[in-house]
C-alpha positions as CSV (number, residue, x, y, z in Angstrom):
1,X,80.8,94.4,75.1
2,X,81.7,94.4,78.7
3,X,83.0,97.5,80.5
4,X,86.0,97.9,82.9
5,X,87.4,100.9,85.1
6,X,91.0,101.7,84.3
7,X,93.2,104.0,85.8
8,X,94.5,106.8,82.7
9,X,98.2,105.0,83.8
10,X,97.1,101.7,82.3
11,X,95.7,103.7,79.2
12,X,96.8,102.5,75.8
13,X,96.4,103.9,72.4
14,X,93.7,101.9,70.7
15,X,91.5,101.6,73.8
16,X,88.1,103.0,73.0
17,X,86.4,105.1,75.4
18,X,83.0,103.8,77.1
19,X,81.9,107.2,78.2
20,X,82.9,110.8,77.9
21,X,85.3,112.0,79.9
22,X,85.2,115.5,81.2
23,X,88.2,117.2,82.8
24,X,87.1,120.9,84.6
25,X,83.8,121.4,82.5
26,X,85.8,120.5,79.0
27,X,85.2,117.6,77.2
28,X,88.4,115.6,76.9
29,X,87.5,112.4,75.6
30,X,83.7,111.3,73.6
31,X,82.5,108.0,74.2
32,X,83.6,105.4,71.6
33,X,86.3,107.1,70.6
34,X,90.0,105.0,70.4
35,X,92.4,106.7,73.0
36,X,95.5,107.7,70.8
37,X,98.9,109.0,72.3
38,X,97.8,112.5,72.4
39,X,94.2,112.2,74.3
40,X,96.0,109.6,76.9
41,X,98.5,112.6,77.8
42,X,96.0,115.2,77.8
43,X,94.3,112.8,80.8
44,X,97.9,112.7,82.6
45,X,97.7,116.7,81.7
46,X,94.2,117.4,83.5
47,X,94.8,115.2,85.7
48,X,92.2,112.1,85.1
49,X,92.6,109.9,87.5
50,X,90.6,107.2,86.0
51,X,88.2,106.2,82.8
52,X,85.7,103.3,81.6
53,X,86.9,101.3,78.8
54,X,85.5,99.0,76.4
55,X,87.3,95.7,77.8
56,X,89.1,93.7,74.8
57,X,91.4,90.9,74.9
58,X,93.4,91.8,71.6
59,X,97.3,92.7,72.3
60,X,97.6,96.7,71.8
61,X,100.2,96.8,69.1
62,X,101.2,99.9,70.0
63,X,103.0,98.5,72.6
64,X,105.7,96.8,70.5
65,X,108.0,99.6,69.8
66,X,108.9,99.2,66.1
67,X,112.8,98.9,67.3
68,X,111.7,95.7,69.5
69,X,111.3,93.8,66.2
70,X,114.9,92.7,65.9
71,X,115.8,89.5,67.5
72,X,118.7,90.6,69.8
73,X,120.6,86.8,68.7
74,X,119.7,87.5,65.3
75,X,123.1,89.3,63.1
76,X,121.4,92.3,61.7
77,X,122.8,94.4,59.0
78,X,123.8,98.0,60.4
79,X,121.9,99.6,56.9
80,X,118.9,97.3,58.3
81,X,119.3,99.2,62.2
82,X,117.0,101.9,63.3
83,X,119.1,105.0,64.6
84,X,118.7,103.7,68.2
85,X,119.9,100.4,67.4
86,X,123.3,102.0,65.8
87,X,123.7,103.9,68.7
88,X,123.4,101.3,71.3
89,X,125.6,99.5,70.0
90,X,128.1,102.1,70.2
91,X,130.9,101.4,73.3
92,X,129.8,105.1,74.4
93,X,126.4,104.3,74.9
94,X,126.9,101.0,76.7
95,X,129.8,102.6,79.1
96,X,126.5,105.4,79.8
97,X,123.8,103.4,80.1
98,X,126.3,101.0,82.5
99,X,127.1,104.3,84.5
100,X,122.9,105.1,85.1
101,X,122.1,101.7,86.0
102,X,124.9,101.2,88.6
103,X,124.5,104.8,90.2
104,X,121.1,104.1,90.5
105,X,121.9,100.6,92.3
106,X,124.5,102.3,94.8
107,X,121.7,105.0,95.0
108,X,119.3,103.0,96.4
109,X,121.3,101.1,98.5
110,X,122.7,104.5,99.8
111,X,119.2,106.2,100.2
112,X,118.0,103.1,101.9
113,X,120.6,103.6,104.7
114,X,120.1,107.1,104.8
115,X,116.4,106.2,105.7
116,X,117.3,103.5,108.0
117,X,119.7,104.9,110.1
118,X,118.1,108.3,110.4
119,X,122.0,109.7,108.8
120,X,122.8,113.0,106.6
121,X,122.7,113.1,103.1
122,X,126.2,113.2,101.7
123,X,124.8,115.7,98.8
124,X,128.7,115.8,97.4
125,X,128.9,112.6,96.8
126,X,125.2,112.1,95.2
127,X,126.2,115.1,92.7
128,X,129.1,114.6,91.9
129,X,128.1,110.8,90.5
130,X,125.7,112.9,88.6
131,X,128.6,115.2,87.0
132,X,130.8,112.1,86.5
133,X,128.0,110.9,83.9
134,X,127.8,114.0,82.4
135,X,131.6,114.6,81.8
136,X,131.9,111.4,79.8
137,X,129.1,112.7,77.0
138,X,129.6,115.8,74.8
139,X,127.0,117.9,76.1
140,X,123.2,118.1,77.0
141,X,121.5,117.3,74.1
142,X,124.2,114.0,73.5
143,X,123.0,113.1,76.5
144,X,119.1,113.4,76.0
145,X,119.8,111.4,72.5
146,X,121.5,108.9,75.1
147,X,118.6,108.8,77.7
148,X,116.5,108.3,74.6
149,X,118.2,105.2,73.6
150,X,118.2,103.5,76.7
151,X,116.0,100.8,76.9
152,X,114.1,101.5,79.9
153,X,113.7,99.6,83.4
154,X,110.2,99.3,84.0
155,X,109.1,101.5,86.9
156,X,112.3,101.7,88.6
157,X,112.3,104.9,90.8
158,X,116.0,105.0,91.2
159,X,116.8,105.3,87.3
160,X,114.2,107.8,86.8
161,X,115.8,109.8,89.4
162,X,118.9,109.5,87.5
163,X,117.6,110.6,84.6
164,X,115.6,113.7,86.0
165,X,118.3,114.5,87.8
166,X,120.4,114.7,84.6
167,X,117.9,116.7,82.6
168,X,117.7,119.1,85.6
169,X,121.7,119.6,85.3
170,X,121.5,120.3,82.2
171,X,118.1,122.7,82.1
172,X,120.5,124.5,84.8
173,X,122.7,125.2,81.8
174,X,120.6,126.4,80.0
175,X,118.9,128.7,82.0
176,X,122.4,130.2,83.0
177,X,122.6,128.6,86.6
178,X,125.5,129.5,88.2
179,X,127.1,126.1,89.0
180,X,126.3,126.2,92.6
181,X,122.7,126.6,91.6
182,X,122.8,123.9,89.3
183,X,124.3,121.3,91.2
184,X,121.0,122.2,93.7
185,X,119.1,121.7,90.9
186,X,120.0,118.4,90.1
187,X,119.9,117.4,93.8
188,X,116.2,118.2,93.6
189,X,115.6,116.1,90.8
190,X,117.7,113.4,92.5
191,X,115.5,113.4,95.7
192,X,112.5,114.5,94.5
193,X,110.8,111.3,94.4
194,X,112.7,109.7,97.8
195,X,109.2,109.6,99.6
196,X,108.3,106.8,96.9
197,X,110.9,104.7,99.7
198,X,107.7,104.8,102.2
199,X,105.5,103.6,99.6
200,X,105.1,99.9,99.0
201,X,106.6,98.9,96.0
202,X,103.8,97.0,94.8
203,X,102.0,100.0,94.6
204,X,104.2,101.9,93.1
205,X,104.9,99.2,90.7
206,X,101.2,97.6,90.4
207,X,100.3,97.1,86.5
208,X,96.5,96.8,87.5
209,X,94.0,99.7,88.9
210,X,95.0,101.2,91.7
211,X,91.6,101.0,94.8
212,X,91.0,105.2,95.6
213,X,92.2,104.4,98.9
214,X,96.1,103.1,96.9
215,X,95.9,106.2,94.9
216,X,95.9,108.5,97.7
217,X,98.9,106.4,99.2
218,X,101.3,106.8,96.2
219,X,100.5,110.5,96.6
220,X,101.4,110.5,99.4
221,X,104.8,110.5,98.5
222,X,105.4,113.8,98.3
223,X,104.7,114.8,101.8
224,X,106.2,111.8,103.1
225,X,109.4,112.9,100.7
226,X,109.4,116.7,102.7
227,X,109.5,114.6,105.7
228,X,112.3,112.8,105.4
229,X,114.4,115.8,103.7
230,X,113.1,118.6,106.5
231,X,115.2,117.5,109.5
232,X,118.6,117.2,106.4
233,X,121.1,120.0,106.2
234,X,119.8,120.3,102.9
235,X,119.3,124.0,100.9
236,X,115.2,124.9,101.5
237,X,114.5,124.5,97.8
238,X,115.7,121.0,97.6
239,X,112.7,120.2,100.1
240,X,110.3,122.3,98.7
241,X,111.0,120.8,95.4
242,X,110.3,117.2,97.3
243,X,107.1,118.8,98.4
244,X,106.0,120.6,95.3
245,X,107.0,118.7,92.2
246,X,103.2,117.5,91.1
247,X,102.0,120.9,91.8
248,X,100.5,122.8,89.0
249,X,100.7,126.7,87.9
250,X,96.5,126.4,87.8
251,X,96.2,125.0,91.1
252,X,95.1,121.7,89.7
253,X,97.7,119.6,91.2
254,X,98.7,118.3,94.7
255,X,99.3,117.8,97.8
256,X,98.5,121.5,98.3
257,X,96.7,122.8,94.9
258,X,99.5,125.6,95.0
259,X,99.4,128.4,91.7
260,X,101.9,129.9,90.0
261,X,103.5,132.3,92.4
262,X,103.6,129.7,95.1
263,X,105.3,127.2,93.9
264,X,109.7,126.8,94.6
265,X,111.1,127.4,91.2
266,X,113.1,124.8,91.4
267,X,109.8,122.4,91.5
268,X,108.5,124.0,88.8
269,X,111.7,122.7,86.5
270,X,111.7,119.1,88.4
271,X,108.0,119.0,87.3
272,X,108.7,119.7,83.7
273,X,112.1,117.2,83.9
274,X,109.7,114.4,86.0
275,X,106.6,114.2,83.5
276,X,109.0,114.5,80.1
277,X,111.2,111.4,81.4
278,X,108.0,109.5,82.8
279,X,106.1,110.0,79.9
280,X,109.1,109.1,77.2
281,X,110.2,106.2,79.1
282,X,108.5,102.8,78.5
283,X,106.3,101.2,81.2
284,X,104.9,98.1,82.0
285,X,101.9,98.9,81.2
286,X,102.5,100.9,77.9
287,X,104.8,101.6,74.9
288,X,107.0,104.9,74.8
289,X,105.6,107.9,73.9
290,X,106.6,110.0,71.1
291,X,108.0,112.5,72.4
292,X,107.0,114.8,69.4
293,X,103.4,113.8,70.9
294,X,104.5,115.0,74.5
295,X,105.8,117.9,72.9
296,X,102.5,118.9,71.0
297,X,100.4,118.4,73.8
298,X,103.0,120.4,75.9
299,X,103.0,123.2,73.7
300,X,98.5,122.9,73.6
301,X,97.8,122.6,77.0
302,X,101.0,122.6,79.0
303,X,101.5,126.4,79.8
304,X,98.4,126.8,81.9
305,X,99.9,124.3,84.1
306,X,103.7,124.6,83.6
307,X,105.4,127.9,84.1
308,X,106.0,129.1,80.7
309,X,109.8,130.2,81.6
310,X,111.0,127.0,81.8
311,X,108.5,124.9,79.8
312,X,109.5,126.7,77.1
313,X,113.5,126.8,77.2
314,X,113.1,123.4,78.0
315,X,111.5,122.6,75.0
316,X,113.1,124.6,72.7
317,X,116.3,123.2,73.5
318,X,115.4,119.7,74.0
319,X,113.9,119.3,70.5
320,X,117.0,119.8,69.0
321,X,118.4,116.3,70.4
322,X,115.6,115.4,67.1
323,X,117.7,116.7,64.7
324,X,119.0,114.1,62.0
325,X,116.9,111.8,63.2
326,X,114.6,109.3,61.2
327,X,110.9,109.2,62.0
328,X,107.8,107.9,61.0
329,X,104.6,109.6,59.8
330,X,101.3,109.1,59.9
331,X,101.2,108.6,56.2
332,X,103.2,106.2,56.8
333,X,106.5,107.1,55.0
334,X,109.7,107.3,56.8
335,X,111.8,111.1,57.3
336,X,114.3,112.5,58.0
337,X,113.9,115.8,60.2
338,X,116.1,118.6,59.3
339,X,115.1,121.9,60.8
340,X,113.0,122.9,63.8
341,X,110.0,125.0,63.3
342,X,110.5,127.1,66.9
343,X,107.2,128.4,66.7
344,X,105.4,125.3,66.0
345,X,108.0,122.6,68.1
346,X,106.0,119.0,66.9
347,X,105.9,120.2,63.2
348,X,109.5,120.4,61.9
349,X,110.3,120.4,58.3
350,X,111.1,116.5,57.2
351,X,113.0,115.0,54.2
352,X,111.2,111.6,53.3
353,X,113.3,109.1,51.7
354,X,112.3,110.2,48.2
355,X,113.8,113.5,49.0
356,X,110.6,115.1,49.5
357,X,110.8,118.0,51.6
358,X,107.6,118.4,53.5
359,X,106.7,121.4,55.8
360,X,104.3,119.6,58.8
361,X,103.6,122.7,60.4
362,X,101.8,123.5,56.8
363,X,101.0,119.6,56.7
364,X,98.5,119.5,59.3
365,X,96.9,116.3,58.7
366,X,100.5,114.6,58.8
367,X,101.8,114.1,62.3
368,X,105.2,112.1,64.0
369,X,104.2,108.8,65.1
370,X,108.0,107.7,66.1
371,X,111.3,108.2,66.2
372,X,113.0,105.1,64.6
């Protein structure tokens, strides 16, 4: 079976291994094992930049999300829809996904011109786009059940930015920002990825491996964003943010292998907001991830590299967005999840449609494969 060099971006569950992969001493990964949704974040986690596969020309059904399976032309009854489909069909939902993808059109048109013309930043304006989107939903968790229905635009920096820059809002709240703060906050995660504009979009966009020599341009981008921000009239932690946003609490990440205490705050929360989008979000080179998988692995592995203030509130608060929502298992039966388990966030107590009420923090052996 022939062998070929991947980067851990292009990894999808059912892959199998060709070698062990080692991350910092620790065995991540044994040889011919099949990459599933939790190993392929723990690479993004510690940071493996690439792996050896066994090459196969077999479609990874994985990713087909299990909601792609209705024919948009095709009437469908709504007892027949999975919760996503009911919702975006809803008037709300298309009137906020419409308001995303246009900000983020205007947005890059605007940040473009910025670039160009050497001009300020007109933060008012870029925030208070942001605010318009969030006074037209109920509060943060409707919107996180929103930005979980979208159906996503493959690698498109702008929309990200949107979205960060909405969870950031809204992980202002809760962390009782005063608005002014806040409204920083959500700048940061607006422009933390602007130095992606000095990239060349096939790079930043390129489904195949990326040569050492493209990997170390993309990361670039977070210099080159500090750049174009440091000459703005622009509050400090709005660069450093820029700057600082793939920086990890172990020193593991870049462009300056920064710990804990060194990093802006306000990077540290645009770090947790950046990865939780990026990794939620489809690609085009992978399915959605569960986001009770993200979750687990956060919860694992994440607080060595995440500060633990904010990874947890985040988490806490985002899990309830889950509530009410159908799911399926890895026994393969379809639930219902009805309360949160705070001290074990992936395993929340389920009803199955028999009316079984199963405990998976006591289930072990039973995990959340999807939301549906």
């Amino acid at each position: 079976m022939n062998i070929e060099r991947i980067s851990s971006e292009q990894a999808v569950v059912g892959m199998i291994s060709a070698t062990d992969i080692f991350a910092k001493n620790k065995l991540l990964i044994e040889k011919n094992t099949e990459l599933t949704e939790r190993s392929i974040i723990r690479l993004k986690l510690y940071g493996v930049r690439e792996l050896k596969v066994f090459a196969s020309n077999e479609k990874n059904a994985y990713v087909q999300e299990e909601e792609e399976h209705i024919l948009q032309d095709e009437p469908v009854s709504e007892d027949n829809m999975s919760y996503h489909e009911k919702v975006r069909r809803t008037k709300e939902f298309i009137c906020f996904q419409d308001s995303i993808v246009s900000y983020a059109n205007s947005l890059k048109n605007y940040l473009d011109t910025i670039i160009k013309d050497n001009e300020q930043l007109d933060t008012e304006r870029l925030v208070s786009e942001i605010e318009a989107i969030l006074v037209e939903s109920r509060n943060g968790l409707h919107v996180i059940d929103m930005l979980n229905c979208m159906r996503t635009y493959d690698d498109d920096t702008y929309i990200h930015s949107v979205n960060v820059a909405l969870l950031c809002y809204i992980m202002g709240g809760w962390m009782r920002y005063s608005l002014s703060e806040t409204r920083l906050l959500a700048l940061s995660g607006l422009l933390h990825d602007i130095g992606k504009l000095m990239i060349p979009q096939e790079l930043i966009t390129k489904p195949s491996q990326l040569t050492p020599e493209e990997y170390l341009r993309v990361k670039e981008h977070t210099n080159k964003g500090y750049f174009i921000l440091k000459h703005q009239d622009l509050d400090v932690r709005v660069k450093r943010a820029a700057l600082m946003h793939h920086e990890k609490c172990d020193g593991s990440g870049y462009p300056l292998g920064l710990t804990r205490s060194q990093i802006e705050p306000f990077a540290k929360i645009v770090a947790i907001a950046d990865i939780y989008e990026a990794m939620t979000a489809k690609r085009v080179y992978r399915g959605r991830i569960c986001p009770f998988e993200v979750i687990a692995i956060f919860e694992k592995e994440g607080l060595q590299k995440y500060d633990p203030v904010y990874l947890l509130t985040f988490l806490e608060r985002v899990i309830e967005a889950y509530i009410n929502n159908w799911v399926l298992l890895s026994n393969e039966e379809k639930a219902e999840i009805i309360m949160i388990n705070k001290y074990d966030l992936a395993k929340p107590v389920v009803r199955t449609q028999n009316s079984d009420f199963i405990d998976l923090s006591k289930e072990r052996d039973i995990d959340i494969l999807a939301i549906i």
